[in-house]
mmCIF file of the C-alpha atoms, coordinates in Angstrom:
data_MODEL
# 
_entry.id   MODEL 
# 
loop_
_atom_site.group_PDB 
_atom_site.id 
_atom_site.type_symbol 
_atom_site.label_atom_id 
_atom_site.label_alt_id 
_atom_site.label_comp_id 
_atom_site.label_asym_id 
_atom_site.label_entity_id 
_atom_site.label_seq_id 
_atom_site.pdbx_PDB_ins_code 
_atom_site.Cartn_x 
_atom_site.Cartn_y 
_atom_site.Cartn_z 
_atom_site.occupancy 
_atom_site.B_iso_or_equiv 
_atom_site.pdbx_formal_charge 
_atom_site.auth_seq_id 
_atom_site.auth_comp_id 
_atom_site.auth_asym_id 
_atom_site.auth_atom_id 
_atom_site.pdbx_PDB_model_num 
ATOM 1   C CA . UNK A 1 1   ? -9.041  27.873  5.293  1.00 0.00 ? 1   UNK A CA 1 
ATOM 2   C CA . UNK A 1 2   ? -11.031 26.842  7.953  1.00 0.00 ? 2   UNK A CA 1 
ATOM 3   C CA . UNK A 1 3   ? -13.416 23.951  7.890  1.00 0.00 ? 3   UNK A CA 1 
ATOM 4   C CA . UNK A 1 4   ? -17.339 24.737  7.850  1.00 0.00 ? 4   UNK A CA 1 
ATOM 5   C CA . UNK A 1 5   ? -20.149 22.798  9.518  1.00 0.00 ? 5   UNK A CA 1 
ATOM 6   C CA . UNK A 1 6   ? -20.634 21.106  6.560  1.00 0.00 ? 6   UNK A CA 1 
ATOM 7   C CA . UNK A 1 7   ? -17.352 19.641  6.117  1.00 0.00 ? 7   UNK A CA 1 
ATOM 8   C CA . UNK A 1 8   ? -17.643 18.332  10.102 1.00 0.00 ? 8   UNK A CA 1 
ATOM 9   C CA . UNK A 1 9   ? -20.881 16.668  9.627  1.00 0.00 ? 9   UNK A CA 1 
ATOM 10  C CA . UNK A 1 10  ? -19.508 15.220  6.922  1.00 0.00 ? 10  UNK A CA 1 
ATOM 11  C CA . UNK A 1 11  ? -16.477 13.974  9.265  1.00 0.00 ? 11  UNK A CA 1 
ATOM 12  C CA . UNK A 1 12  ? -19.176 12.987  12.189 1.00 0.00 ? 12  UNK A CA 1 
ATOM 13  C CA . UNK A 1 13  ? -20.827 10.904  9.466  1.00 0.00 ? 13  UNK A CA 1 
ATOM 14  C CA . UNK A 1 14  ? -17.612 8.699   8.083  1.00 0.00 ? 14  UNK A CA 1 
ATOM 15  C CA . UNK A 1 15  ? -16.949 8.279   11.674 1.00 0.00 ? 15  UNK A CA 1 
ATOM 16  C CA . UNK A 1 16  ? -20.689 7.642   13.020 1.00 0.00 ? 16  UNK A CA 1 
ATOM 17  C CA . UNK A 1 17  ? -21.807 5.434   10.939 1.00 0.00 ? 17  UNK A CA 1 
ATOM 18  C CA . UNK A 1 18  ? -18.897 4.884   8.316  1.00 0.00 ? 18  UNK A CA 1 
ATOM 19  C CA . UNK A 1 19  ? -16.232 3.421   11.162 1.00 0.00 ? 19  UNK A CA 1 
ATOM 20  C CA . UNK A 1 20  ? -18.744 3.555   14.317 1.00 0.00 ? 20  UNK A CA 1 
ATOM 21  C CA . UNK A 1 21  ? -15.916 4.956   16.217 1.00 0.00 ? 21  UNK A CA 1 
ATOM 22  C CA . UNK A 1 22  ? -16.996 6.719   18.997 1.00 0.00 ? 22  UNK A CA 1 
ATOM 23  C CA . UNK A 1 23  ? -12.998 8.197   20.080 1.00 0.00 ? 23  UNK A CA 1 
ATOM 24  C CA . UNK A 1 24  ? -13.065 9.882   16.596 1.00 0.00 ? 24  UNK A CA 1 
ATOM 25  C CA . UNK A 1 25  ? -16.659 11.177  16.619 1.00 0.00 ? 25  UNK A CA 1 
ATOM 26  C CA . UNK A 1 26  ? -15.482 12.659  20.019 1.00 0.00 ? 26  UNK A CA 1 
ATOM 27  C CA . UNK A 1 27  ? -12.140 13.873  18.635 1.00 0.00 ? 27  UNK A CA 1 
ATOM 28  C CA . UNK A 1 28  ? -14.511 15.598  15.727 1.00 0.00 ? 28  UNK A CA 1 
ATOM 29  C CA . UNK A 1 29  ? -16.853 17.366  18.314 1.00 0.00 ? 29  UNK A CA 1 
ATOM 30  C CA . UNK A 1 30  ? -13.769 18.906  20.497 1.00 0.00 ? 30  UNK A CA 1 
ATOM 31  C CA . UNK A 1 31  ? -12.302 20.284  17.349 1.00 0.00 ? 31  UNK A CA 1 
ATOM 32  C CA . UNK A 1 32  ? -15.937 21.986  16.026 1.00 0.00 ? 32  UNK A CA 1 
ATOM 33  C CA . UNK A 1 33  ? -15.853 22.902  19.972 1.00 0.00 ? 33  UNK A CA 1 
ATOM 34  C CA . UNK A 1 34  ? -12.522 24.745  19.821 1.00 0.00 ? 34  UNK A CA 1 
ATOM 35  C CA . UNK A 1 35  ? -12.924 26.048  16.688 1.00 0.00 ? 35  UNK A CA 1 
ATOM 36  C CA . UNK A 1 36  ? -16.211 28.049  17.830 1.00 0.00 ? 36  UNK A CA 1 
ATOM 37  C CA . UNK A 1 37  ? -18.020 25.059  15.257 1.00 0.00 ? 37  UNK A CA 1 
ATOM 38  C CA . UNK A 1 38  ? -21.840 24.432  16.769 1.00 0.00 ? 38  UNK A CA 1 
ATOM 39  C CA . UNK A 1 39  ? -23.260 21.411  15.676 1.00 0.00 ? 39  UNK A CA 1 
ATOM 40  C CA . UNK A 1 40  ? -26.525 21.372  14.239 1.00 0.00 ? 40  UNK A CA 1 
ATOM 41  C CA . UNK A 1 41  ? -29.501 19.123  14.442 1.00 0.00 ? 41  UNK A CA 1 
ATOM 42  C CA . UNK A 1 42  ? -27.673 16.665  11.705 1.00 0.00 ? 42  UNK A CA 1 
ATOM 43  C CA . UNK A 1 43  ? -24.030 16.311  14.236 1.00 0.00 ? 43  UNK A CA 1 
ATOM 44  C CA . UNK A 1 44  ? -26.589 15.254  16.751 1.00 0.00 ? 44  UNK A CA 1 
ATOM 45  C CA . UNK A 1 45  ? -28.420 12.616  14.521 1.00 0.00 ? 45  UNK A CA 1 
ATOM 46  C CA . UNK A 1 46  ? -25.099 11.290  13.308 1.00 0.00 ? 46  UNK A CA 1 
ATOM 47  C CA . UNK A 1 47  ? -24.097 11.333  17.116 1.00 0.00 ? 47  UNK A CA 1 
ATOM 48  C CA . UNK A 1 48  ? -27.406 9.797   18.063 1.00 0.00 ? 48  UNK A CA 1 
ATOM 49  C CA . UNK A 1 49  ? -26.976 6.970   15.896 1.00 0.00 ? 49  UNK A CA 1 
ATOM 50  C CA . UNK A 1 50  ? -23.367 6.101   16.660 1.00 0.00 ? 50  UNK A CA 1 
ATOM 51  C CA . UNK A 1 51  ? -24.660 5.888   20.450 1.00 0.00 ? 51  UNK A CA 1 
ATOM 52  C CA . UNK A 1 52  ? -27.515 3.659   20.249 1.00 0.00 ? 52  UNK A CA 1 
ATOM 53  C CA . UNK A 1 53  ? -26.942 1.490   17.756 1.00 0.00 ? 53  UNK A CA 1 
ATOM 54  C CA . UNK A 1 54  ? -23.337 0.740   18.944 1.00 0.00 ? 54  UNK A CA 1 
ATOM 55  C CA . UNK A 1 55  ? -24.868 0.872   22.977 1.00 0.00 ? 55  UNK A CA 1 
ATOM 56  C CA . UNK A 1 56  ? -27.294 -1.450  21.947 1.00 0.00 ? 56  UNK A CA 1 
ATOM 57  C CA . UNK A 1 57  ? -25.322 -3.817  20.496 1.00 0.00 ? 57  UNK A CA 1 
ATOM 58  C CA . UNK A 1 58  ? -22.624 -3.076  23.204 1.00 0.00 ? 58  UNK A CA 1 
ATOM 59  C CA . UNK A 1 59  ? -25.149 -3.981  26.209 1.00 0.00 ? 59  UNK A CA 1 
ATOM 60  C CA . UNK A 1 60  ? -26.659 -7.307  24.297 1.00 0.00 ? 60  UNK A CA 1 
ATOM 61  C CA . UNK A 1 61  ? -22.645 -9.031  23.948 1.00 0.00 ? 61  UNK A CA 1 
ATOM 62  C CA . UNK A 1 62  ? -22.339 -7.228  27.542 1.00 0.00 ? 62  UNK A CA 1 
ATOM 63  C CA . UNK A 1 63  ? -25.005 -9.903  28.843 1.00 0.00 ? 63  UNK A CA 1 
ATOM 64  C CA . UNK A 1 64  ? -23.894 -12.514 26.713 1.00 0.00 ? 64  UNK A CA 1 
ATOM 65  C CA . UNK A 1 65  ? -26.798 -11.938 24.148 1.00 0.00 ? 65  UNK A CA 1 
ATOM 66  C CA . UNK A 1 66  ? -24.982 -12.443 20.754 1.00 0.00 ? 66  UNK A CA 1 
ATOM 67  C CA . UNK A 1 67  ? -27.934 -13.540 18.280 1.00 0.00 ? 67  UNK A CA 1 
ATOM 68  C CA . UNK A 1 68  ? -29.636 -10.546 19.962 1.00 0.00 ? 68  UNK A CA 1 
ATOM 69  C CA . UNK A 1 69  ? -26.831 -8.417  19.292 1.00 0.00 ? 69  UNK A CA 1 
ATOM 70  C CA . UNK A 1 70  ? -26.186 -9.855  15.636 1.00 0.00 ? 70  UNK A CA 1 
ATOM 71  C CA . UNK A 1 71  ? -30.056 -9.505  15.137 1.00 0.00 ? 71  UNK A CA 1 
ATOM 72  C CA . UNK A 1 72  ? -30.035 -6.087  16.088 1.00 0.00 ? 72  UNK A CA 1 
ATOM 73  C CA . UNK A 1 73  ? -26.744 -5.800  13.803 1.00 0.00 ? 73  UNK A CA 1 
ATOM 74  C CA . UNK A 1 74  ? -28.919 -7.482  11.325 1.00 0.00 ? 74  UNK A CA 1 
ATOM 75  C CA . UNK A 1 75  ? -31.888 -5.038  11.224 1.00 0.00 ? 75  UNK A CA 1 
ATOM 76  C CA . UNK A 1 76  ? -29.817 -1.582  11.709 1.00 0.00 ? 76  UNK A CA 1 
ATOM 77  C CA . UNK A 1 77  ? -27.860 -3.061  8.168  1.00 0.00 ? 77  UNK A CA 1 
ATOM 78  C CA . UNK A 1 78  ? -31.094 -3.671  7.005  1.00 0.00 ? 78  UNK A CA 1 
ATOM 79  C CA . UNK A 1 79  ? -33.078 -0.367  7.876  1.00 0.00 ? 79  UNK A CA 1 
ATOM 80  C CA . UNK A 1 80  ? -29.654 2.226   7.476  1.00 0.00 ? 80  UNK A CA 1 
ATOM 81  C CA . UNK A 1 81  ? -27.763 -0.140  5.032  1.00 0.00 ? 81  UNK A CA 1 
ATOM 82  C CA . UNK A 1 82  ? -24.678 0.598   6.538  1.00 0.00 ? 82  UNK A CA 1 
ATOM 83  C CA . UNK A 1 83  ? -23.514 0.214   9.896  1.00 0.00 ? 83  UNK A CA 1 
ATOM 84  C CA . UNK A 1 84  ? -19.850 0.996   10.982 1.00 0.00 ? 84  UNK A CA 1 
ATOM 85  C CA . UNK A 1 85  ? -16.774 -1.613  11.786 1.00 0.00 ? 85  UNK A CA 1 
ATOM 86  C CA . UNK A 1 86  ? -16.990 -0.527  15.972 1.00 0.00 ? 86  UNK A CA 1 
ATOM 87  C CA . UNK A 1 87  ? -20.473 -2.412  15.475 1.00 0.00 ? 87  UNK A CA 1 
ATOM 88  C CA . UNK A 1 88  ? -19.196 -5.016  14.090 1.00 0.00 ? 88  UNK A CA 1 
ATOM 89  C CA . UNK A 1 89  ? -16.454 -5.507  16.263 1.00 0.00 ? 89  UNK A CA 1 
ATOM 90  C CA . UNK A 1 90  ? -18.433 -5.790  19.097 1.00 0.00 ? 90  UNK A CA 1 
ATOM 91  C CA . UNK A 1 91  ? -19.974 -9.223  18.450 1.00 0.00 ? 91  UNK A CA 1 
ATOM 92  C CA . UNK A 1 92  ? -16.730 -10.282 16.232 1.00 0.00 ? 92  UNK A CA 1 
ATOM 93  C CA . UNK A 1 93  ? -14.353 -9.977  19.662 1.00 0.00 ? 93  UNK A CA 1 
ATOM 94  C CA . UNK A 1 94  ? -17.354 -11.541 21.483 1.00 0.00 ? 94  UNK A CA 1 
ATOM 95  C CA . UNK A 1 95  ? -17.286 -14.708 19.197 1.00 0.00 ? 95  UNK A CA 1 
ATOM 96  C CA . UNK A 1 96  ? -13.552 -15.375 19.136 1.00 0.00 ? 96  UNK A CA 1 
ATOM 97  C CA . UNK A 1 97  ? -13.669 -15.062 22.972 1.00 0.00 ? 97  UNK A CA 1 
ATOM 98  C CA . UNK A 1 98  ? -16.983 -17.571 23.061 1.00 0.00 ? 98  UNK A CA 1 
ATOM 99  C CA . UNK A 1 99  ? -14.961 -19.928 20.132 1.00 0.00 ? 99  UNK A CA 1 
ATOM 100 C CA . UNK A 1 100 ? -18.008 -19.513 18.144 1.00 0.00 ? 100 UNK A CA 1 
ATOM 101 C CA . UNK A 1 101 ? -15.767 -19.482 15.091 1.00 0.00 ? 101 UNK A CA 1 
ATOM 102 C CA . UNK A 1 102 ? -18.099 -20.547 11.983 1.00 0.00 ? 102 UNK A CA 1 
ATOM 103 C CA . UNK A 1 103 ? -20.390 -17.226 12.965 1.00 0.00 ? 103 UNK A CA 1 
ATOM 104 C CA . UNK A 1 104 ? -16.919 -15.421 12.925 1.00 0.00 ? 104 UNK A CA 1 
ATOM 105 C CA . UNK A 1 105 ? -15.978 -16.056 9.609  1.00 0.00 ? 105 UNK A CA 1 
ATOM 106 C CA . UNK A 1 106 ? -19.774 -15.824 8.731  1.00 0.00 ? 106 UNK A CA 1 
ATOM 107 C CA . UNK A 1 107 ? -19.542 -12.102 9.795  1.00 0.00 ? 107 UNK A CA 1 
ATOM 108 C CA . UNK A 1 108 ? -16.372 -11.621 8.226  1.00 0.00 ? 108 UNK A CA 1 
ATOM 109 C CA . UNK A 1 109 ? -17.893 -12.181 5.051  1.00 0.00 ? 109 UNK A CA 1 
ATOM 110 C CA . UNK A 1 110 ? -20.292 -9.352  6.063  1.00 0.00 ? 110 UNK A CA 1 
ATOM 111 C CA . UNK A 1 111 ? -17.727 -7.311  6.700  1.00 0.00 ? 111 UNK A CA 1 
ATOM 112 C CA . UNK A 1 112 ? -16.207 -7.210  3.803  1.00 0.00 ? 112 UNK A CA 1 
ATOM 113 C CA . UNK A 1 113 ? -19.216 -7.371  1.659  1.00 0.00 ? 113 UNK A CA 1 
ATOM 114 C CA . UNK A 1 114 ? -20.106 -3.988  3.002  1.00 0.00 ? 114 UNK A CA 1 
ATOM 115 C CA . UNK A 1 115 ? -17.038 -2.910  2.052  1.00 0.00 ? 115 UNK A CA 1 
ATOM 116 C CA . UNK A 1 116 ? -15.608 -2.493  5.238  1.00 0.00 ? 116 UNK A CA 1 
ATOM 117 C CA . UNK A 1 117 ? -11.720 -4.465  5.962  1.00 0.00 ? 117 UNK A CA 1 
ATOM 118 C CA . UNK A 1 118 ? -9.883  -5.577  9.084  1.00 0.00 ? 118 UNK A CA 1 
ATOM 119 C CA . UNK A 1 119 ? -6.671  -5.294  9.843  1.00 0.00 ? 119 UNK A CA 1 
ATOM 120 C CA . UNK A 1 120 ? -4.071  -7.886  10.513 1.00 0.00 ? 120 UNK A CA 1 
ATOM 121 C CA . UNK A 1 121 ? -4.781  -8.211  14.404 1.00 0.00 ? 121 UNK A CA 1 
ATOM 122 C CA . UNK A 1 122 ? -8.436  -9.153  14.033 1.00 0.00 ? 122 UNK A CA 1 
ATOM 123 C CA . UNK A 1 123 ? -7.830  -11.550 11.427 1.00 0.00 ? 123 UNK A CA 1 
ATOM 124 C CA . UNK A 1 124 ? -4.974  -12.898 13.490 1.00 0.00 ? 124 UNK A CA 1 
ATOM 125 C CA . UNK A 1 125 ? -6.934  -13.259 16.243 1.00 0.00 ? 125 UNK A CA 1 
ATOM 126 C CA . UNK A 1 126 ? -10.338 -15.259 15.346 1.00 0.00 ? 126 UNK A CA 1 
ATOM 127 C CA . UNK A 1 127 ? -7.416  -17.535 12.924 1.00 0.00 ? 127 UNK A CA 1 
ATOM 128 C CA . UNK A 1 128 ? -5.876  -18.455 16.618 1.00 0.00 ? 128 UNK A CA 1 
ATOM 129 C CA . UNK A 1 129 ? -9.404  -18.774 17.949 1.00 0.00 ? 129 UNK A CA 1 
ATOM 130 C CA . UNK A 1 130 ? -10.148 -20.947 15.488 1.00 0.00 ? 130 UNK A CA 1 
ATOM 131 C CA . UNK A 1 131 ? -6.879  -23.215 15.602 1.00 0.00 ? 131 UNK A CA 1 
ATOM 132 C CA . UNK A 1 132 ? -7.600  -23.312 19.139 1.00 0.00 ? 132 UNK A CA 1 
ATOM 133 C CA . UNK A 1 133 ? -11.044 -24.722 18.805 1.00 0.00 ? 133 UNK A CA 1 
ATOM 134 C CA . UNK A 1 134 ? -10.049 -27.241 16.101 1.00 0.00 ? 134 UNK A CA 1 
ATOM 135 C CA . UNK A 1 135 ? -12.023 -25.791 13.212 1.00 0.00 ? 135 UNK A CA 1 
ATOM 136 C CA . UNK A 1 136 ? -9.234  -25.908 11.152 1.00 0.00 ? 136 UNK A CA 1 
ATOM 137 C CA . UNK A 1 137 ? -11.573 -25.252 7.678  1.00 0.00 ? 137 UNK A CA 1 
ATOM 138 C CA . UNK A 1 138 ? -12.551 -21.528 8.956  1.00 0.00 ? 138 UNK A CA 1 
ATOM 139 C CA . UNK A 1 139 ? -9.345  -21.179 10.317 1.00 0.00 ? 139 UNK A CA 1 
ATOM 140 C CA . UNK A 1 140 ? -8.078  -21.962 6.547  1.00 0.00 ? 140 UNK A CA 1 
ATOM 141 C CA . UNK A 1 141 ? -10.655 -19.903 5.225  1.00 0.00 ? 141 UNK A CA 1 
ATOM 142 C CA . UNK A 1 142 ? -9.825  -16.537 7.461  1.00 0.00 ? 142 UNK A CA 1 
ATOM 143 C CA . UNK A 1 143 ? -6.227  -17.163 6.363  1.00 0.00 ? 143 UNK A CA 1 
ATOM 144 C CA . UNK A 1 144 ? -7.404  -17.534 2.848  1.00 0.00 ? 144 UNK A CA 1 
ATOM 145 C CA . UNK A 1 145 ? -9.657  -14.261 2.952  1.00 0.00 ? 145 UNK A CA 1 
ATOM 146 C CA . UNK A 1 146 ? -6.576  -12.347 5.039  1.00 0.00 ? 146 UNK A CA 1 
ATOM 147 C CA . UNK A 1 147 ? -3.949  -13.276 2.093  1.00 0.00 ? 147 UNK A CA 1 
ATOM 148 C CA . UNK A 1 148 ? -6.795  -12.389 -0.601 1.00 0.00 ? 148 UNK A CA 1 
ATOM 149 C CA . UNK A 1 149 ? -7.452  -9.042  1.037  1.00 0.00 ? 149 UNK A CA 1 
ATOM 150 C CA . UNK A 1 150 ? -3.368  -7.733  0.978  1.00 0.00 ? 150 UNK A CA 1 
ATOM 151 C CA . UNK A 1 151 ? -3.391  -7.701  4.524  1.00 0.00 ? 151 UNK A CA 1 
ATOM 152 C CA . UNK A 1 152 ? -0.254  -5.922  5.193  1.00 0.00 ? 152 UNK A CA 1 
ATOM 153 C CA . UNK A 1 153 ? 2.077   -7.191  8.628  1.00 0.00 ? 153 UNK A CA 1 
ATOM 154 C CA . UNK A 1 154 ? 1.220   -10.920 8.119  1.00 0.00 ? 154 UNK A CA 1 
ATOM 155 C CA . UNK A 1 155 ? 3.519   -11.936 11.152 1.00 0.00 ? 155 UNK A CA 1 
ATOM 156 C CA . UNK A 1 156 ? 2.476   -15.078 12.198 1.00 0.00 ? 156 UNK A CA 1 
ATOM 157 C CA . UNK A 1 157 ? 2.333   -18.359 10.209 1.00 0.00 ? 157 UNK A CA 1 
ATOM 158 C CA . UNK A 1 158 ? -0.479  -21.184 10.848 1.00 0.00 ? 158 UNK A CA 1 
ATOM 159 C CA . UNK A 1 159 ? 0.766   -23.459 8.503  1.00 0.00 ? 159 UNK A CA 1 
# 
């Protein structure tokens, strides 16, 4: 059975605006491509928003902007009411690297309000950013939230 164009824009979708990945959406549109698939004028909206929200965002932590970019985060949750993990990624990478660790966890809680989960390496990684920066509560508190989730591949240990 081959797939139709419904069951592709369904796939564009979960990976536009579900995961905001932009290597799947593009993995998605080569397959419809081989497979003789066109897209219609929903692909391109699905495709459309993956690329400007997530450029947006992208170009704001680019220039350092990050309550621009979590504004703009913000408003796209607020007008869509659902924005995918890439987007979110974005300005959660961006605060571990800037040690801005209470807006870290802050967003975490976002993140998994929506419904959305990360995996063991981002969790790992804004807990060292936050050891490193002393705030030992949210580092407690990511920990906390990591063991709470069943994050599978807990490898390190922070206390």
């Amino acid at each position: 059975m081959k797939p139709n164009l419904v069951a592709y824009n369904a796939a564009l979708e979960g990976c536009c605006c579900d995961l905001g990945s932009v290597s799947d959406a593009e993995n998605v549109v080569e397959t419809m491509s081989v497979l003789g698939v066109r897209p219609d004028e929903a692909s391109f909206g699905f495709l459309a928003y993956l690329s400007i929200g997530f450029g947006i965002v992208n170009a704001c932590v680019n220039l350092g902007l990050l309550d621009k970019a979590h504004s703009i985060l913000d408003q796209m949750t607020a007008e869509v009411g659902f924005v995918g993990l890439g987007v979110y990624a974005l300005i959660l990478k961006a605060y571990c690297k800037e040690q801005r660790t209470s807006e870290a966890a802050q967003l975490i809680m976002d993140i998994n309000t929506s419904g959305l989960g990360l995996d063991a390496a981002s969790y790992g990684a804004l807990i060292e950013a936050s050891m490193s920066n002393q705030d030992f509560q949210s580092a407690f508190t990511l920990f906390r939230e990591m063991r709470e989730a069943k994050i599978p591949d807990m490898q390190m240990s922070y206390f």
